[in-house]
C-alpha positions as CSV (number, residue, x, y, z in Angstrom):
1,X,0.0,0.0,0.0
2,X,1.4,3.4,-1.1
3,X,-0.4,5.8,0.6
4,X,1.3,8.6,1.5
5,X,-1.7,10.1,3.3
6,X,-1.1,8.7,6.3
7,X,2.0,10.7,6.8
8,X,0.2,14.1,6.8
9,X,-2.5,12.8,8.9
10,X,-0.7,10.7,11.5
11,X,0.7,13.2,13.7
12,X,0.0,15.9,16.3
13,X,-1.2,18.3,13.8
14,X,-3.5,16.1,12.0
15,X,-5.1,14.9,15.0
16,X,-5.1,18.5,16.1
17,X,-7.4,19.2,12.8
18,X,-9.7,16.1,13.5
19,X,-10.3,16.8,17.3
20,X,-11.0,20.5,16.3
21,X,-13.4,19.6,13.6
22,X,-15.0,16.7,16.2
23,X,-15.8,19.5,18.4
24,X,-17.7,21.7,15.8
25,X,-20.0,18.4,15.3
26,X,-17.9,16.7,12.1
27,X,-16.6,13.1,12.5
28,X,-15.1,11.2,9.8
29,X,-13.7,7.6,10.5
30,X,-13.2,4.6,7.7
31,X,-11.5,1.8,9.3
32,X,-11.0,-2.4,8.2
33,X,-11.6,-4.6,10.5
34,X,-8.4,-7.4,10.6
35,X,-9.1,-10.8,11.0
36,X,-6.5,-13.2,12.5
37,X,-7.5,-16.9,12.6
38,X,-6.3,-18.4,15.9
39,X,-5.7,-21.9,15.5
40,X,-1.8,-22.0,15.0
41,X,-0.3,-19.1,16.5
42,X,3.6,-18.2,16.0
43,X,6.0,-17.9,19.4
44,X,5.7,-14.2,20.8
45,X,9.1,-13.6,20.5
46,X,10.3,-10.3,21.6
47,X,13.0,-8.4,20.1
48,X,16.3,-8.4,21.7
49,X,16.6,-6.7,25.2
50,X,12.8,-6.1,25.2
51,X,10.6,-7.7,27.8
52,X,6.4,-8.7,26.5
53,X,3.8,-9.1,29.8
54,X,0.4,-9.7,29.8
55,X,-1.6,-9.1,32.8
56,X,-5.3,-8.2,33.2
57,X,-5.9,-4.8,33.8
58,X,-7.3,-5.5,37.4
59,X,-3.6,-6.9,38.3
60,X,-1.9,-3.9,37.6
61,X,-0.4,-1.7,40.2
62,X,-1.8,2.3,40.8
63,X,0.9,3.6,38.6
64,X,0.3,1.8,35.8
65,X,-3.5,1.5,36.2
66,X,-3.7,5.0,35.8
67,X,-1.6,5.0,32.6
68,X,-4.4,2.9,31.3
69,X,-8.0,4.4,31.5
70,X,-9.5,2.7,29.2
71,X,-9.5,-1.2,29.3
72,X,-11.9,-2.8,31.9
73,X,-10.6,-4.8,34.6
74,X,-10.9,-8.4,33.1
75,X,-9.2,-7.3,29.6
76,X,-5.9,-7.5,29.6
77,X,-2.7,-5.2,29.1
78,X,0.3,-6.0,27.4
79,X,3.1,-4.6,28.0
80,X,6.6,-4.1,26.2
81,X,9.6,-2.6,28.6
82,X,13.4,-1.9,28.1
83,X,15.1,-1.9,31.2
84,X,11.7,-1.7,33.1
85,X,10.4,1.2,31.3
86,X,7.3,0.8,29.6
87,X,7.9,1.4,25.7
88,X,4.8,-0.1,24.0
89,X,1.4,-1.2,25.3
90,X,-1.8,-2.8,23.6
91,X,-5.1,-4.3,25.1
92,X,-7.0,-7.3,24.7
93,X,-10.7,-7.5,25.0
94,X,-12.5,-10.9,24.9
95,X,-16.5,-11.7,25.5
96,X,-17.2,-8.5,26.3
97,X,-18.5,-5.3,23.9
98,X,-15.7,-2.6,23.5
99,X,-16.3,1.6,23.3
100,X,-14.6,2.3,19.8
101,X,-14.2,5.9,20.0
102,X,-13.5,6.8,16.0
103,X,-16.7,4.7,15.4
104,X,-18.5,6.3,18.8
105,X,-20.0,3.4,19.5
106,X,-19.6,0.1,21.5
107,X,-19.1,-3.2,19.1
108,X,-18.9,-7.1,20.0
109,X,-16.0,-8.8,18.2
110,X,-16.5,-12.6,17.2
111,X,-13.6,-13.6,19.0
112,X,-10.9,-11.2,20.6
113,X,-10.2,-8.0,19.8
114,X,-6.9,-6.5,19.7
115,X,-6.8,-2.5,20.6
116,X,-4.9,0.4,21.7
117,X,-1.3,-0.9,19.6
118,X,1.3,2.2,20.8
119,X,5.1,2.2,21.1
120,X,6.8,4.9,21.9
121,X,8.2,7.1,19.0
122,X,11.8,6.6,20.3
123,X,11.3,2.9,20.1
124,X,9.5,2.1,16.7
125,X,10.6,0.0,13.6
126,X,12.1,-2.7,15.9
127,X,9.2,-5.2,15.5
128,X,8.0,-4.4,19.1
129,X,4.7,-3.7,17.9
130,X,4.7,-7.3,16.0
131,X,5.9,-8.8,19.1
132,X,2.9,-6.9,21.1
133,X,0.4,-7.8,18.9
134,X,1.8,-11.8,18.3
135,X,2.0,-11.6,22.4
136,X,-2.4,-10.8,22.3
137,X,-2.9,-13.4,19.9
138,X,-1.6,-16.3,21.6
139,X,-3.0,-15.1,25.3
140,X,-6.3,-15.1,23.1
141,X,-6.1,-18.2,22.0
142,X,-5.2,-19.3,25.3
143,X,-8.2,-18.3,27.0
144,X,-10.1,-19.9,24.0
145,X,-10.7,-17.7,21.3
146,X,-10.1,-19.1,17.8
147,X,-10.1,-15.7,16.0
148,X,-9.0,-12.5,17.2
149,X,-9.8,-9.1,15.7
150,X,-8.6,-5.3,14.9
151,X,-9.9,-2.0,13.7
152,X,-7.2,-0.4,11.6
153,X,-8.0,3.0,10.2
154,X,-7.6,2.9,6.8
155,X,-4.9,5.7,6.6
156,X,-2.6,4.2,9.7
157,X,-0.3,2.0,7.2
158,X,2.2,1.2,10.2
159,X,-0.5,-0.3,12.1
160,X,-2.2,-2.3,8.8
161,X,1.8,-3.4,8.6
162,X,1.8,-4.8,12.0
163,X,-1.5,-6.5,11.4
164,X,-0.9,-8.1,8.3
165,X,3.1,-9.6,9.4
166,X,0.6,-11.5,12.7
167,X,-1.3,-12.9,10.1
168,X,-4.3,-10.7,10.3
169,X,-6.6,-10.1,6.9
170,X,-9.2,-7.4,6.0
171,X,-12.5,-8.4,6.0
172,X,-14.9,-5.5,6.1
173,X,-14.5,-1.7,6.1
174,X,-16.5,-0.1,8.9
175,X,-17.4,3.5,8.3
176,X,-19.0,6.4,10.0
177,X,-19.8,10.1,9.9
178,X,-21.4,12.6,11.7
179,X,-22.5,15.8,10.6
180,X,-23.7,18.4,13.1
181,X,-26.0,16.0,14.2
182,X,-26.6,13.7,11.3
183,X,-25.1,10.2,11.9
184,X,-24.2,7.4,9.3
185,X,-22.9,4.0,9.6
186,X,-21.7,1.2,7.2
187,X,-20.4,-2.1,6.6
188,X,-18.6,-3.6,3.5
189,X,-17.2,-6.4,2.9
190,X,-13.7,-6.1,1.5
């Protein structure tokens, strides 16, 4: 995928632009949804030097509990650290209905669903958010999921990279707008 696109509007100032516009009523998202089948799952292996945990939410102590607002107490957090300092995070959601705030609304996954990928600027292109994602997938599969699941908008081609080298696929495009007021949503199949 050659889209340059994602260059102007991955960054502070574009989501400046979008969080200004959100707040005079305008609301554009267009994001795949990544399928991953479960069944054979590689090895998480972490880059060198890099340590991959995954705990639920609930287990986590007050400081990093409040680093994380937004995954319930039974998901759970995975975590990527250099030297014990957090670099890279994602959550994992399983059974339960998740808020999707692009799509400003809550959705139920078939399966798992893999959420929140970030690794810190100073620490990208090392295949920690590969190993992050890999490190979801199998603790999904061990608590008995057989697919899991990601929302990738369709301009975040890091994110659609890390997806696709776990294995994940698109499957349908999920879009939504919202116009002072007026509300659309869709579903395609890819």
């Amino acid at each position: 995928m050659q889209n340059p696109l994602w260059r102007l509007t991955r960054n502070e100032y574009g989501r400046q632009a979008y969080e200004i516009l959100a707040d005079l009523g305008i609301k554009v998202a267009k994001l795949d949804q990544y399928v991953c089948d479960l069944t054979t799952v590689p090895d998480a292996t972490a880059p060198a030097g890099v340590d991959i945990d995954c705990r639920r939410a609930g287990e986590l102590d007050r400081s990093e509990a409040d680093a994380f607002v937004e995954p319930a107490p039974i998901d759970r957090v995975v975590t990527a650290r250099i030297d014990g300092d957090l670099v890279g995070y994602c959550f994992l959601s399983h059974n339960r209905p998740v808020y999707v705030e692009a799509l400003d609304s809550e959705r139920l996954f078939d399966g798992a669903y893999v959420w929140q990928v970030f690794v810190d600027p100073g620490h990208r292109n090392r295949g920690i958010a590969t190993a992050l994602v890999r490190r979801a997938c199998r603790e999904a599969a061990s608590r008995g999921a057989d697919r899991a699941n990601a929302l990738v908008a369709v301009d975040n081609v890091p994110s659609r990279r890390v997806f696709a080298a776990n294995g994940f696929e698109p499957e349908k495009r999920v879009s939504y707008y919202h116009l002072f007021g007026f509300e659309r949503r869709r579903t395609n199949p890819l």
